[in-house]
C-alpha positions in Angstrom: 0.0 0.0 0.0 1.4 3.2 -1.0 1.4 5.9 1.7 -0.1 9.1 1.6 2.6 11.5 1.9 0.0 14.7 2.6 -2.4 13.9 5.5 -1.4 15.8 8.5 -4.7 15.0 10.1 -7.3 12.5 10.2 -11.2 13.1 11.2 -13.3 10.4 12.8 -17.0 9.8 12.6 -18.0 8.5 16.2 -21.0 6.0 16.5 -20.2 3.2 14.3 -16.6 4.1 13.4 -15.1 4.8 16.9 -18.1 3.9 19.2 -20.4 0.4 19.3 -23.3 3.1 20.5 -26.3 1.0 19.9 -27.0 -0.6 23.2 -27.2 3.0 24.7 -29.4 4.5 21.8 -31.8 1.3 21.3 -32.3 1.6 25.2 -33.4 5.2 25.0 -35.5 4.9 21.7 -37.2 2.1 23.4 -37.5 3.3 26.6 -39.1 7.3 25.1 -41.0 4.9 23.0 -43.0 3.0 26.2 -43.3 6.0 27.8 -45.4 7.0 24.3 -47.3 3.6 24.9 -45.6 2.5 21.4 -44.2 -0.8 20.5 -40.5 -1.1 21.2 -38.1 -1.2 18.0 -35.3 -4.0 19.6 -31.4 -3.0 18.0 -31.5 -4.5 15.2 -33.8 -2.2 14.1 -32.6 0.7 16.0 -29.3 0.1 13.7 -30.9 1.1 10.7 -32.1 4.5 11.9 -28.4 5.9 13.2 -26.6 8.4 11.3 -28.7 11.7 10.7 -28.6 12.8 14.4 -31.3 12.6 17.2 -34.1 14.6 15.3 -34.0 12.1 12.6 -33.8 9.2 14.7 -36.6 10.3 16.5 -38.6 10.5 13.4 -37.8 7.2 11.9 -38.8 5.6 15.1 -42.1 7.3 15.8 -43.2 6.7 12.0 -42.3 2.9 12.6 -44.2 2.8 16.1 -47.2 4.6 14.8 -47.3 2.5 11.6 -47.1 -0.8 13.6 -50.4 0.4 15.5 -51.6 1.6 12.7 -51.7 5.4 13.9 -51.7 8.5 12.2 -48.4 10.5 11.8 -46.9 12.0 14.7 -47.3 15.7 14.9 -45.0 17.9 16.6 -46.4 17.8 20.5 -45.5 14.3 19.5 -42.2 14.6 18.1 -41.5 17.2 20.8 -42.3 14.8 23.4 -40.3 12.0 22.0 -37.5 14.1 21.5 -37.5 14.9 25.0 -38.0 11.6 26.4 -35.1 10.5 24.3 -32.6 13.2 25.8 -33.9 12.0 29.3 -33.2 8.0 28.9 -30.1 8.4 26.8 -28.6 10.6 29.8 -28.7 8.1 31.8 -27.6 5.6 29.4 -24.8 7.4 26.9 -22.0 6.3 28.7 -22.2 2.8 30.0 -24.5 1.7 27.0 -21.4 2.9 24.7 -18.7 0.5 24.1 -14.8 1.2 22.0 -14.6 -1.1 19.1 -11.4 -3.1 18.8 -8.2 -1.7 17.8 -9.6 2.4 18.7 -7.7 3.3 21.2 -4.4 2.0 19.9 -5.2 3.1 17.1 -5.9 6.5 18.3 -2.7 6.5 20.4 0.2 5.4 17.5 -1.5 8.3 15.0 -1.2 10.9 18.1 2.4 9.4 18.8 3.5 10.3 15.4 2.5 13.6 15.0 -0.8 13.5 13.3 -3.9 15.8 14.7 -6.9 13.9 15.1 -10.6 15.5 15.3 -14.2 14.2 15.8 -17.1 14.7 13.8 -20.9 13.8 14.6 -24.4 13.8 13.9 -24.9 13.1 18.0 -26.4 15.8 20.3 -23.0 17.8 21.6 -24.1 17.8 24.9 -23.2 13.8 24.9 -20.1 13.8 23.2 -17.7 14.7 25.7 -19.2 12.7 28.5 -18.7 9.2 26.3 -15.0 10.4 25.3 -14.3 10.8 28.5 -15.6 7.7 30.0 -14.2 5.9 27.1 -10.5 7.5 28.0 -10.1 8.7 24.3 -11.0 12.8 24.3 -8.0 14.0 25.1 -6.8 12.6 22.2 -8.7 15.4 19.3 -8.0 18.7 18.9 -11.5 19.4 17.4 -14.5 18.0 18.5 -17.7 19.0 16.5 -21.0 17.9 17.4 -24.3 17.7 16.0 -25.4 21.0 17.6 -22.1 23.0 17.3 -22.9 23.4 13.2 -26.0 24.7 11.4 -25.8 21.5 9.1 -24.8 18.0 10.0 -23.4 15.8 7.7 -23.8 14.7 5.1 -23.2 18.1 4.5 -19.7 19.3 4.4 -20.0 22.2 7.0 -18.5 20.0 9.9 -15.5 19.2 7.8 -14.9 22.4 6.9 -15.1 23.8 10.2 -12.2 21.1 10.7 -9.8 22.5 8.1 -10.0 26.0 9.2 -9.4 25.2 12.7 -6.3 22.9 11.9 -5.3 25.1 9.3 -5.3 22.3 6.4 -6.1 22.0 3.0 -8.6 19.4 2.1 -5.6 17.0 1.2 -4.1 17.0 4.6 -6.9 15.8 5.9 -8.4 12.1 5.6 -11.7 11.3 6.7 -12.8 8.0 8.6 -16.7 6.8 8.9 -19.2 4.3 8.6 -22.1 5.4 6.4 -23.1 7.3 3.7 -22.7 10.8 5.3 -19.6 10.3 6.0 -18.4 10.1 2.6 -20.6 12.6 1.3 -19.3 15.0 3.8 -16.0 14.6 2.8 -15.7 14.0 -1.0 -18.0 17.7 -0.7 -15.4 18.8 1.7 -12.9 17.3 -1.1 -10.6 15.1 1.5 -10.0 11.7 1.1 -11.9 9.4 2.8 -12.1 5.9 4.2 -15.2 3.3 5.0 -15.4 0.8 7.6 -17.6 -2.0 6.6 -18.7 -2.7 10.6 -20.7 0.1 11.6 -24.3 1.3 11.1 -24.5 2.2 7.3 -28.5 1.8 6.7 -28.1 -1.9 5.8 -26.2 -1.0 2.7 -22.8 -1.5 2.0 -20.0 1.3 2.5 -18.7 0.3 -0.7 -21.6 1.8 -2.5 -20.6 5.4 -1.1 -17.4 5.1 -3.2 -14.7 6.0 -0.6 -11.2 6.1 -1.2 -10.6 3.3 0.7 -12.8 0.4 2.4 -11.2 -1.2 5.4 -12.4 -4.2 7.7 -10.9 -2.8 10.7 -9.7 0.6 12.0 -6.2 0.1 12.4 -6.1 -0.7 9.0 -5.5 2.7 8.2 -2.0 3.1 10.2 0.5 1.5 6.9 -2.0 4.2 4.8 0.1 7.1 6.8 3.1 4.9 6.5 2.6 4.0 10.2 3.4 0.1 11.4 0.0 -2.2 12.4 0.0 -5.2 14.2 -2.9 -7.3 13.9 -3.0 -8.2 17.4 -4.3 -4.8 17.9 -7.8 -5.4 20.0 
């Protein structure tokens, strides 16, 4: 693999790429979803609705629940409500219902070790972000962290990335971005930075192939030889 000699910095998506996040998000969709009286969704379904930030997964979940019990739409007392009961339930679950996959934080360590900035982008509520960095023993690891709240639009659109390069003072071929979905890539091939798909996170069933990222990987610290930087595979 040929290394590429520009990147000073690399951007991370977090649920998905980074994160295992699902236990803690199917337990609050489910539990703002019994408070509604509505059926519960289970992971596996939860899964498929990740990716757009909380609004959006509000809204997928309410028009499944209301569709199962054959209800009308949900209006906006409704999605207010559900919205709400959501930021309750996944306070109290964010951080222990949000797990590192394998190889992160090594991962995370040998690319801060060698001199290359690191920053997070997400689609999450800021207000969470921090808290399951923290807990996880990763934050102080980025130099940018941008949440869902802290732009006007959240990716797919490029604003996010952007906001990275002007804070790290980079041009879009220093920096490489890593994610697990579609938005990801969208966000930066619009930014105009490279970008890499992992094929294990929470991509809407499809695969992360179909985005067309510059690179497709298995595993994160597959991207370590793409910066010219060692990787064992006994990372875990």
């Amino acid at each position: 693999m040929n290394k590429i000699s520009t990147i000073r910095a690399v951007a991370f998506d977090l649920d998905g790429t980074l994160v295992d996040s699902a236990p803690g998000l199917t337990f609050a969709v489910d539990s703002a979803l019994y408070a509604l009286e509505l059926p519960q969704a289970g992971e596996d379904r939860v899964v498929t609705w990740i990716g757009n930030g909380a609004d959006v997964l509000m809204e997928r979940a309410l028009a499944w629940a209301l569709k199962e019990k054959s209800r009308p739409d949900a209006d906006d007392g409704m999605r207010m409500m559900m919205r709400k009961l959501f930021d309750r339930y996944y306070g109290e679950a964010a951080e222990d219902g949000s797990f590192l996959f394998p190889s992160v934080a090594d991962t995370l360590n040998t690319l801060k070790q060698n001199g290359i900035a690191l920053a997070l982008v997400t689609n999450k509520p800021s207000a969470f972000v921090a808290p399951i960095l923290t807990a996880l023993g990763i934050h102080d690891y980025f130099s940018v962290i941008i949440g869902g709240d802290d732009v006007e639009n959240k990716k797919p659109h490029p604003e996010a990335v952007l906001r990275v390069l002007q804070e790290l003072n980079l041009q879009p071929q220093e920096l490489l971005f890593v994610g697990d979905s579609r938005n990801d890539i969208l966000a930066s091939q619009a930014a105009g930075c490279r970008s890499v798909g992992l094929t294990y996170g929470y991509n809407y069933g499809e695969a992360i192939a179909l985005s067309e990222p510059d690179y497709v990987y298995d595993r994160l610290h597959e991207i370590l030889p793409l910066l010219g930087l060692p990787h064992y595979e006994h990372q875990e």
